[in-house]
N, C-alpha and C positions, 0 to 999 in steps of 0.2 A: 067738715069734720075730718074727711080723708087730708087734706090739706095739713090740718093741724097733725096729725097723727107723722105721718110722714116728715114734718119740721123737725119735730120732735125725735124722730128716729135718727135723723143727720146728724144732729147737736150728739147725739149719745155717741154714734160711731165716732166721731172727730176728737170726742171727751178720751174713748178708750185710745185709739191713735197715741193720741198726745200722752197720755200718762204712762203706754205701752214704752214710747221711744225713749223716754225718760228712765226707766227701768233698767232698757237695754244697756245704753248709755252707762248708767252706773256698773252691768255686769263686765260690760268692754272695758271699761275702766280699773277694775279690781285684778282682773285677767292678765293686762298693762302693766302694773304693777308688780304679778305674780311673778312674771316673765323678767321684767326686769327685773328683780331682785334675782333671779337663775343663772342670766348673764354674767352678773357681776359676783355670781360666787367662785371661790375657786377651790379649783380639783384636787381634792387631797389626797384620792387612788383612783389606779386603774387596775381594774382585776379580769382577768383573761377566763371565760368559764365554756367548757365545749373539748379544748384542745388536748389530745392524746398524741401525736407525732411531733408536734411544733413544740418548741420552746415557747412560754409564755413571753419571758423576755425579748427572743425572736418575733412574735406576732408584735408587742410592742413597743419595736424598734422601726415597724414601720408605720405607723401612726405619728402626726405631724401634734398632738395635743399630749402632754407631757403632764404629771403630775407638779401642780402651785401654778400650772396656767388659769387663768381664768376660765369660763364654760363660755365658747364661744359656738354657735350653731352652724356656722360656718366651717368652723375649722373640723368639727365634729362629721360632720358631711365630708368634709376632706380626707378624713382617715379612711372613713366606712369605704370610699372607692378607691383609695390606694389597698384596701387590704383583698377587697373583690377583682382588683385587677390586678393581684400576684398570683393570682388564677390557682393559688393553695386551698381554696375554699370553695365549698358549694351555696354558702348563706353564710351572713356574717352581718349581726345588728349589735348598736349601741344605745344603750339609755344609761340615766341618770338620774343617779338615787344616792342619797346619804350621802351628798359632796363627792359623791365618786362618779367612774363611768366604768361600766360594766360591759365589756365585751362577750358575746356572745358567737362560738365559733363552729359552722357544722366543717370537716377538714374535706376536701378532695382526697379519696381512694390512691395507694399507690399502686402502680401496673406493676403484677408480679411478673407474668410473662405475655407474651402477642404470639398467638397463634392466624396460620390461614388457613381456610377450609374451603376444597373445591375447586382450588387454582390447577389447572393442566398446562397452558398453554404459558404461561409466567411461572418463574418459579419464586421460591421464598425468600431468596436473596436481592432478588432483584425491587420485589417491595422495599424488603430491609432498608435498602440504598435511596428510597423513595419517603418515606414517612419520616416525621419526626419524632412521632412518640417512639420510646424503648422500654425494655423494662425499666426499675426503680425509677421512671418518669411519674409526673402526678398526672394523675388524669380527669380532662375536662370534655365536657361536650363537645365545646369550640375546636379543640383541637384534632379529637374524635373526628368529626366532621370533614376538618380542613384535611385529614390523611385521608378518607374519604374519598373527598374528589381527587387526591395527588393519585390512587390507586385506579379509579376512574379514568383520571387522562393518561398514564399509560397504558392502559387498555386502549383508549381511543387511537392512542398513537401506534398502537400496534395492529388496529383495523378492526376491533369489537366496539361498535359503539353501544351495543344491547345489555356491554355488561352489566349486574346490578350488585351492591356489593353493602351488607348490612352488620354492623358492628354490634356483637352482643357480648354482656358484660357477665361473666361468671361471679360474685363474693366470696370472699377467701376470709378469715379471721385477722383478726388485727387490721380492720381497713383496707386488705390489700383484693386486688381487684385479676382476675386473667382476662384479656380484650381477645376475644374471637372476628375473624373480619370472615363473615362467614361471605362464598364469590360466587357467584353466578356467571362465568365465563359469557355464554352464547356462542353464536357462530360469526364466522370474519365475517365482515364488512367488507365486499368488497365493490369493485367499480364495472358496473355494467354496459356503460360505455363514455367517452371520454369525444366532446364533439367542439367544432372551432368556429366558428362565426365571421367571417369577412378575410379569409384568405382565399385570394385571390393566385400565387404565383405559386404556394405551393399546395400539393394535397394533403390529406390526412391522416396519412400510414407515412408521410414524408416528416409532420411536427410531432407527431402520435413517438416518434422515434429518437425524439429527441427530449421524451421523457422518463424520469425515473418511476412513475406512475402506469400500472398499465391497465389493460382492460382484462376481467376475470376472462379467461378460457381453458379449456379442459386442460391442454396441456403444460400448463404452468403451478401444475402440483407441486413440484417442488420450490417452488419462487413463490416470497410471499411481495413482491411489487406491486402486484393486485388489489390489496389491501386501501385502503381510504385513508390516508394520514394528514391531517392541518401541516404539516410542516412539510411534507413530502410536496402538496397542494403549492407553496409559496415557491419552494427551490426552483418545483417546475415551471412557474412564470417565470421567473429569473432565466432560467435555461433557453426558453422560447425567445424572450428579449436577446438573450445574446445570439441564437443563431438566429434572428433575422439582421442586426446589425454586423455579423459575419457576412451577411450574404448580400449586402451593398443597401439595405434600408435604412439611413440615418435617422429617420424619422421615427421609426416603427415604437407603436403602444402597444400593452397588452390594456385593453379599456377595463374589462374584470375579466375574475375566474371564478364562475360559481361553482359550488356541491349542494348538489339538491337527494335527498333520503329519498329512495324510492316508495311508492304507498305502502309496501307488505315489509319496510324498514331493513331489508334484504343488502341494498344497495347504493349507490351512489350513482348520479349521471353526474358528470364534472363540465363545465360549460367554459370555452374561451372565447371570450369577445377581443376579436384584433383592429388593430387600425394600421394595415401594412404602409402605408406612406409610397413613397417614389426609390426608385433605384436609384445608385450614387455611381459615379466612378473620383477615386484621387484624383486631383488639379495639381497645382505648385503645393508646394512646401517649403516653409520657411521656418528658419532658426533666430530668434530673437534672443540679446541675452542684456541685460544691466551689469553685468559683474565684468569688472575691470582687466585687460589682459586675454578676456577669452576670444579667438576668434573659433569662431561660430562653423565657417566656412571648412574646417575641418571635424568639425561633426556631421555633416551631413552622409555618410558613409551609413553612421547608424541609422537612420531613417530606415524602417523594415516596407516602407511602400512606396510605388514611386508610379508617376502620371499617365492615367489610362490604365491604372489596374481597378478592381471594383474593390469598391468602398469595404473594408473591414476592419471592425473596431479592436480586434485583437492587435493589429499590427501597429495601433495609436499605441495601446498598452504597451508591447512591446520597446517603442520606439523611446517612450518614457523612461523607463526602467532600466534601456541600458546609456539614456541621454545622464540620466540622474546618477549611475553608478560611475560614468565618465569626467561629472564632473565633481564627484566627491573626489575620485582619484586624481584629480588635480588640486587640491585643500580645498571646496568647497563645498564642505559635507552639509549645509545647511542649506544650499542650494538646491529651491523648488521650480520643476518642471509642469507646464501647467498647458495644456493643447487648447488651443482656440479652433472651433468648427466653423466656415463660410462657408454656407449652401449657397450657390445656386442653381435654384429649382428647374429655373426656365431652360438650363443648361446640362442640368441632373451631376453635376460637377461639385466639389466639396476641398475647400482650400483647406490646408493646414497650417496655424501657425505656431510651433513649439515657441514657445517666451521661459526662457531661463533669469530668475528670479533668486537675487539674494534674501534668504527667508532670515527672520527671527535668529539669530546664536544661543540655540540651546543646546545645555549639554547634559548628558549622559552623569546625573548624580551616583547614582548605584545600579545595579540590577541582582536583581531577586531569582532564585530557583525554588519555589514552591511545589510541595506537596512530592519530593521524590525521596520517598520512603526506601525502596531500592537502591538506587544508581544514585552512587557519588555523584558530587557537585562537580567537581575537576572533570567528570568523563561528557556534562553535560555543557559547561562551558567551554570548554575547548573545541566544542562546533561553532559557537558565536563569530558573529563577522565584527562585531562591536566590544570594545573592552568602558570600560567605566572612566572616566575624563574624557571621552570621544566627544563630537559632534553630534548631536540625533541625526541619525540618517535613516526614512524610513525602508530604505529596497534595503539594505543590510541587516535592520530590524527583521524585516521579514524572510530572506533570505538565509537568517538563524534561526528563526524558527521553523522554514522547511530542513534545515539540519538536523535541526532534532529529530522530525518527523521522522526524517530519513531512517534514523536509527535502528527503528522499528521495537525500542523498548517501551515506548508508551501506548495510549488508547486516545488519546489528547493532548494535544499542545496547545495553550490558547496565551497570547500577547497582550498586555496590556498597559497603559502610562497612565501614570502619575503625576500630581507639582513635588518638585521638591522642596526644598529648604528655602531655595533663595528661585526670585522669578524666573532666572534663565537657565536653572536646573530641572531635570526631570528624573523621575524613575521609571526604570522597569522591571515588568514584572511577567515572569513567563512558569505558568502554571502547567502541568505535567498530570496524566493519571498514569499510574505503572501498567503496565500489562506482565501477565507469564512469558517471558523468552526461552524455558525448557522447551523443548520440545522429543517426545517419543512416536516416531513416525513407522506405520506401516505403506509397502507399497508393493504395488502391482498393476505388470502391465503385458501389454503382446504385441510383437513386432512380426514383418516377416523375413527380420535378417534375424532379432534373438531369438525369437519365439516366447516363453513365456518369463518374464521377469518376477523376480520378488526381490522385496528389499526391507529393510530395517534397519531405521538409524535412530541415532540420540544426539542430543544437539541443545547445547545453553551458548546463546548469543550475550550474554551478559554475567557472566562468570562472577557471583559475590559481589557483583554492583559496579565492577571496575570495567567492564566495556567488554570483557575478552571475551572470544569465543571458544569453544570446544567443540568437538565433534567426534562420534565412533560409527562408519556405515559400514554394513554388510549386505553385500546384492551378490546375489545367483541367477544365471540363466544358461538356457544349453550350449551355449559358445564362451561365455565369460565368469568366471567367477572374481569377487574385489572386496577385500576386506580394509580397509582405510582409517589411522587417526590421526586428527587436523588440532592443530593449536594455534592462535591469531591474537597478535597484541596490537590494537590503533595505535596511533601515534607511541609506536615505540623510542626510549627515551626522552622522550616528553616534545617528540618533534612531529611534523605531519609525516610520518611514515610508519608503515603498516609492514609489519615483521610477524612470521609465523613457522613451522615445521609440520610436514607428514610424514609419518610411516606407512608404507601400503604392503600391501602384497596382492597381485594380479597373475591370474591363470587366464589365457586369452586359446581356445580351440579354434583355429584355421583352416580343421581338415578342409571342410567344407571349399573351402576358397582357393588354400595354396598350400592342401597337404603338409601342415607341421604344427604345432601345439607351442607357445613359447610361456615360461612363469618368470615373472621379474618380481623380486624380493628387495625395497630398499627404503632410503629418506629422502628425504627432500627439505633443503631451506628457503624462504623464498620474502621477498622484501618490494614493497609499491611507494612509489612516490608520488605525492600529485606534482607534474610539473604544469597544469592551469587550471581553468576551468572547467576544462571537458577533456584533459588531455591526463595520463600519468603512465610513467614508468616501471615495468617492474623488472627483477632481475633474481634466477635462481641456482642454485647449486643442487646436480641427485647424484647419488653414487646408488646404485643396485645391483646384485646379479641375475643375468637371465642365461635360465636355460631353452635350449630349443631340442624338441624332437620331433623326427620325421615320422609320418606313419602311412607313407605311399609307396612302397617298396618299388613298383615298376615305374618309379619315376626314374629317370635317366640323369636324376642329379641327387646328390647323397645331402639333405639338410645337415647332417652334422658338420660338413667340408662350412657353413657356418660358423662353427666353434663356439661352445657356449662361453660367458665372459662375464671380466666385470666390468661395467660402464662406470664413467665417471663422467657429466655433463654440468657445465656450465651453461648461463645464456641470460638473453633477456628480450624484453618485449614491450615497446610504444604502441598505446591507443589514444585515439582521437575519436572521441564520439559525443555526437553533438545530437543524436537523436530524440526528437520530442518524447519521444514514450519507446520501451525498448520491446516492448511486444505488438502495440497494435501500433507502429510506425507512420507519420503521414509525412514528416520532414526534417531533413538533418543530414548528415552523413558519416560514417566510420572509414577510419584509414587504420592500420596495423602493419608493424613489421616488427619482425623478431629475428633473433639467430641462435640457434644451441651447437654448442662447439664441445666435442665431447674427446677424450684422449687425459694427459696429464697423471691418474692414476689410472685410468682405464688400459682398456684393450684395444676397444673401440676407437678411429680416431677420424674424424669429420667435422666438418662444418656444415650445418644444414639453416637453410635461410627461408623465408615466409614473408610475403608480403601479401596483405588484400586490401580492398576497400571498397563501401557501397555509398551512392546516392541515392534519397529519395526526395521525390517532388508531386506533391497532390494536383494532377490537372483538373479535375474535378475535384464536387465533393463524393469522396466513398471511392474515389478514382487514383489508385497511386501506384504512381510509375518508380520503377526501381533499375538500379546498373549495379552489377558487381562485376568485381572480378579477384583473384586469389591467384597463385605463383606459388611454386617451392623450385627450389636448388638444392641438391646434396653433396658436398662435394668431397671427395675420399683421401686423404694428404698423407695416408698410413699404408703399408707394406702388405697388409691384405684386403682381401675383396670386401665390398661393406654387404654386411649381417641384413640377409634376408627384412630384418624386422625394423631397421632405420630408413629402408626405402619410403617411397610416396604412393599408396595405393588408393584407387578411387574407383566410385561406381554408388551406387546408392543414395545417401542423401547429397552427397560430396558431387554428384555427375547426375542428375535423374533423368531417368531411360534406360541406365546399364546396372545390373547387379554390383552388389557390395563386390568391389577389386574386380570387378568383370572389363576394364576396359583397363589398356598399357601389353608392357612387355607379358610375353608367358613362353612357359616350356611344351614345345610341339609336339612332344610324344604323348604329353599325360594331360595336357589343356591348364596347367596350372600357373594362377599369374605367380610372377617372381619381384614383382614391384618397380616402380621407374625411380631416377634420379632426377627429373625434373616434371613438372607440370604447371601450365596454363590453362588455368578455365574462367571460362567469363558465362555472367548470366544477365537475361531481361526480362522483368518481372511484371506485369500491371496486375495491379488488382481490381475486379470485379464486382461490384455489389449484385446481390441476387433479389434484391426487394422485397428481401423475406424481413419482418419484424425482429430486430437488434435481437431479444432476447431469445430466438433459437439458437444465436451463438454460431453463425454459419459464416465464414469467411472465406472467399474463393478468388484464386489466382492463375492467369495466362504464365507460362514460363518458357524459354529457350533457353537452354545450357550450351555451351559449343567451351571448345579447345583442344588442348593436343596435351598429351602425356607421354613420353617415352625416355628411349635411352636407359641402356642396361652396360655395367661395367665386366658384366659378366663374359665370358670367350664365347665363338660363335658354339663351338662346340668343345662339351665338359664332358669329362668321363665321370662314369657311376662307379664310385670307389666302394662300394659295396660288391657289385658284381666283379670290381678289378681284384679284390682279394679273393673270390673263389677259383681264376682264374691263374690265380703265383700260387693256388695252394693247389690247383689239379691237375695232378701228374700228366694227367694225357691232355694239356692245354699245352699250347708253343709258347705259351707267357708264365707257365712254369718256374719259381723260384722263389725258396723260400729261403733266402737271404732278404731279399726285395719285398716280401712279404710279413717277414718281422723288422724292419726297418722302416714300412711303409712307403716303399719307395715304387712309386708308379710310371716312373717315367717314360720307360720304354713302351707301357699300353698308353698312356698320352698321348704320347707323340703317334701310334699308328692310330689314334681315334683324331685326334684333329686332322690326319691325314687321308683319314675315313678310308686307309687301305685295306685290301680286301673284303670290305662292305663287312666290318665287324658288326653294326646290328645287325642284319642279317644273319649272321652266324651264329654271335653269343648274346642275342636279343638285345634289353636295353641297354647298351654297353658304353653307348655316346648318346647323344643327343642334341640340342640345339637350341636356341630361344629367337623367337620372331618380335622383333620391334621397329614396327613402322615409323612409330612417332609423327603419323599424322592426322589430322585435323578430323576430328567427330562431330556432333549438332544433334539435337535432342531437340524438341517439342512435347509439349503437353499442359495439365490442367494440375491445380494442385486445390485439393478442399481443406481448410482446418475447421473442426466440429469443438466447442468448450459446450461438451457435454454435461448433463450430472455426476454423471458417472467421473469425468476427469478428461483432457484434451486428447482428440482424436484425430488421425492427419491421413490424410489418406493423396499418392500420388500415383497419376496414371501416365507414364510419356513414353514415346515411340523414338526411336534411332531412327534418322531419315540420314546421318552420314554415318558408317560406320567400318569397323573391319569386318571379314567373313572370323574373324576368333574371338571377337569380343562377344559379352556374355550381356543381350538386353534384359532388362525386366519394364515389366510394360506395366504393373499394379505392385505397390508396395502401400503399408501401412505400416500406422503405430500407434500405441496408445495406454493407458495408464492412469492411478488414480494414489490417492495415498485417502488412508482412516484412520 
């Protein structure tokens, strides 16, 4: 029975099955039908239903399904994400009803304004520059977001990684929206310690030093280098890699550089894995070339390295650069320089082989000046070493864009190429950001030849976008006052020369020195040529008047027997300076000579000549040895005695070990120098590293100064024409006469003072006198510190006279120092 029952039950399920799918089947089928017939209808309207800002027409300008199309589901689909990805909408559906399709639109909010809340250490501008949303933008999550992180990462970049920063959205009427990016600064991020892994040759206050990265410690309050930066993190392997292959490693990896967040999120440890390799020294070098005509064998000069020096990859660069620019300058601007390295290890030895390569003839389609909103195109072109039909040459490419640099009107110069038109053209393109070139300058400083300095100038390097510059300075201190204005046109005439004028006016106090006060009131024209690379001419015209006054009365010489005057000077002046950097020096040398000829409308009438020039050569690294030396001549071709004030006085920074004009000629009665007609000094410099970490800014130098200064045109003995007229005006004097006295005529007390008869000092005091000039040979030693303080650069010198006269005037500590806000 169970058996039967159960049969029975099968048969029934399989009955409904079957007639179930049969059913279905008909419903799939009517549904098929529905659908097809919806396809194939077509679209009689579209109607736009939602939209308050948009144009209805606008929304349906961007739908790809048109009215009299057919209804196709696909293309319907098409539309719905073209209108969601114009990112004008927050929702956006279509259906289809009554032969039409009905759009359905919620709009995106417009941003009225952007607000930040809680930024100290950024300011609003600097987002501004940073985001993309602005006001009247539409506003979406996505982009919300993506400004987000753009505000984020320069936080990170500036060493807060804890920033947290949340975007709230205010409603305003009419859809329109205010965006708050409300910030949570935190505190800097910075680096707790900074550690190297597998150096071997040097330590770690020695690579540590060789980064722009440092380690947080108390007294780098003012420096944010501390800080944790991803890009700061990359420079500095870069950095490391070069000075190890500076320092004869051809091999040398940097394997990684990790940043690991300390637990308490406080900090960073920065991790360098090295793989120093072997030391190298140069072998042969060789100059290879394919281009026809060249011989080779007089390139070799450029070669910046040569056999048994240690390996440095700066001087390949080098070598390159001026191989490349050599042989553009013979018409093979296309012409690629390319260095081949042969190690051998077993040897520790490293061949060079330059291969001179005729590259690809591409040329120069156009070039582009983008984004200089200021400064005229002409004042930025006109630095270019490349005009448009050239050759590409890339050291000329690049060698205009450190021109520009040079400027100093931008905040960026960045190079880029192009295809042009046709395959063997190119473009370029050298993009620009302006910077401010006003400048209103406060300053102040303390010496202890000035004492206390203040100054105040104004200053636009970029005059209305055409290059000039301007200037108005005013500085006071207890020995000088200087009121000065400067005007400067670059390439005046449209040629490489640099044309300008000043007006000054100079009060210079001497008491101190050589008892007298002198003010020159005048202009000045003056004009630079480059005549090379590192070389240019300049040449100027002043007329001024100066006056002098004495204010040492028992001096035994009368400064106004000077004569105040008007100058009228000509002259000029060659420099050769090939120095790598002109403050922190390691190699190069300057030469200079000049001459100012002065008479013609003057009074004054002389030739005064100038020659100097210094070497330097790094024996070490941090180790740089220097030579100078410096000359003047004065020479007097006019009918009176030359003016106190065109002589040559030295002592201070000019001689150190002797006070400012404490060493040369002087007057014996009163100790006062009277200044020499010629001098020779020469100096030897090394400098010092103290092992102190780069960013105290402490640089410290051995010095010996030596040379001779003398020679005075002056008679052994002058009379005091002061004391000579109370002497023609006092009856009971034997020199009595006043014919001789309103005439000024001294002759006969002259003649008995150089004849020094009957011991008239003695009698009528200072009456005569004398001036001692050795003119010989002096030496100095000592130490010199420079400090780049926060405050502003600090110099502090200590040297000792070990040759000297018993009348020259040592100083054994001098300073200086100053800052501008």
């Amino acid at each position: 029975m169970f058996k039967y029952n159960l049969a029975v039950f099968i048969k029934s399920l399989l009955l409904f099955a079957f007639f179930s799918s049969i059913i279905y089947a008909q419903e799939v089928t009517e549904n098929q039908n529905i659908q097809s017939s919806q396809i194939y209808e077509r679209i009689m309207f579209i109607e736009v239903r939602g939209s308050q800002r948009i144009e209805s027409d606008t929304i349906k300008s961007y739908m790809t399904v048109k009215p009299g199309d057919l209804y196709d589901d696909a293309e319907v689909d098409r539309s719905l994400k073209i209108l969601f990805n114009t990112g004008l909408f927050a929702d956006v559906a279509i259906r289809y009803e009554n032969s039409g399709l009905i759009v359905f639109v919620i709009e995106n909010p417009i941003i009225n304004r952007i607000d930040f809340e809680g930024n100290k250490a950024l300011k609003d501008d600097k987002f501004e520059e940073e985001i993309e949303l602005g006001p009247r933008s539409v506003y979406t999550r996505s982009k919300v977001q993506a400004d987000v992180q753009r505000l984020i990462e320069l936080y990170r970049r500036s060493g807060r990684f804890s920033a947290f920063i949340e975007p709230k959205v205010i409603r305003q009427p009419q859809n329109r929206i205010d965006l708050i990016f409300e910030i949570t600064e935190g505190p800097t991020t910075g680096v707790s310690s900074i550690n190297f892994l597998g150096n071997r040759s040097f330590r770690d206050r020695k690579l540590k030093s060789q980064l722009v990265t440092k380690e947080s410690k108390w007294w780098r309050f003012f420096s944010s280098d501390d800080s944790y930066d991803p890009d700061k993190l990359a420079y500095d392997r870069e950095q490391i890699r070069k000075f190890y292959l500076d320092e004869g490693y051809a091999d040398f990896q940097v394997v990684s550089a990790v940043a690991e967040l300390t637990k308490d999120g406080q900090n960073f440890v920065i991790t360098f894995v090295l793989d120093e390799g072997q030391i190298y020294e140069f072998g042969e070098s060789f100059i290879e070339s394919s281009l026809e005509n060249m011989n080779t064998d007089e390139l070799l000069y450029l070669i910046e390295h040569r056999k048994g020096n240690q390996y440095k990859a700066t001087d390949i660069d080098l070598t390159v650069d001026a191989l490349t620019l050599a042989v553009g300058e013979e018409g093979y601007a296309s012409a690629e320089v390319r260095p081949r390295v042969r190690r051998k290890r077993e040897e520790g030895i490293v061949d060079i082989v330059y291969s001179i390569e005729e590259g690809p003839r591409v040329y120069i389609e156009k070039i582009n000046i983008n984004e200089n909103t200021r400064t005229r195109d002409e004042v930025i072109r006109r630095e270019l070493r490349v005009s448009e039909g050239d050759a590409y040459n890339k050291v000329l490419i690049d060698r205009s864009e450190t021109k520009i640099k040079s400027l100093g009107y931008f905040r960026e110069v960045e190079t880029s190429i192009r295809p042009g038109t046709e395959e063997d053209r190119m473009i370029v393109d050298f993009e620009v950001e302006e910077q401010p070139t006003g400048e209103l300058s406060l300053g102040a400083g303390f010496s202890s030849a000035e004492s206390l300095l203040l100054e105040i100038g104004i200053s636009e390097r970029n005059l209305l976008g055409r290059g000039q510059s301007v200037r108005l300075n005013i500085s006071t201190s207890e020995r000088r006052k200087q009121f000065e204005i400067g005007f400067t046109q670059p390439y005046f005439l449209g040629r490489r020369l640099t044309a300008g004028f000043d007006i000054f006016h100079i009060d210079n106090d001497y008491r101190r020195y050589s008892s007298y006060r002198s003010t020159q009131s005048g202009a000045s024209i003056r004009a630079v040529w480059p005549m090379a690379e590192y070389a240019s001419l300049s040449v100027f015209y002043r007329y001024l008047k100066e006056e002098i006054s004495s204010y040492f009365f028992q001096s035994g010489y009368n400064l106004a027997d000077d004569y105040n005057a008007d100058k009228s000077e000509i002259g000029y002046s060659y420099v050769i300076d090939t120095r790598d950097d002109p403050i922190d020096t390691t190699r190069g040398w300057t030469f200079s000579f000049g001459q100012d000829i002065a008479g013609l409308l003057g009074e004054s009438e002389y030739i005064r000549s100038n020659l100097g020039g210094r070497y330097y050569y790094e024996i070490a690294r941090d180790w740089v040895l220097s030579a100078g030396a410096n000359a003047g001549y004065i020479y007097n071709y006019g009918s009176k005695d030359l003016r106190i004030n065109d002589r040559f006085f030295k002592g201070g920074n000019t001689f150190r070990g002797f006070d400012r004009a404490g060493v040369g000629p002087k007057e014996k009665v009163t100790d006062r120098p009277r200044g020499a007609e010629f001098f020779a000094i020469g100096t030897l410099e090394v400098t010092v590293p103290l092992g102190l970490p780069d960013e105290f800014g402490l640089r410290t130098a051995l010095f010996t100064d030596f040379g001779i200064i003398g020679k005075n045109d002056d008679e052994d003995r002058v009379l005091n024409t002061l004391r000579a007229q109370e002497l023609l005006g006092d009856i009971n004097s034997p020199f009595y006469n006043l014919s001789e006295l309103l005439n000024q005529n001294y002759s006969a007390i002259n003649e008995a003072c150089r004849n020094d008869s009957a011991g008239l000092n003695e009698i009528y005091g200072t009456l005569c006198t004398r001036f001692v000039d050795d003119a010989t040979f002096r030496a100095t030693v000592g130490v010199t510190l420079n400090w780049n303080s926060p405050f502003g650069p600090i110099r502090f010198d200590i040297g000792r006279a070990v040759v000297s006269e018993d009348y020259d005037d040592a100083k054994f500590f001098r300073f200086s120092g100053g800052t501008r806000f």
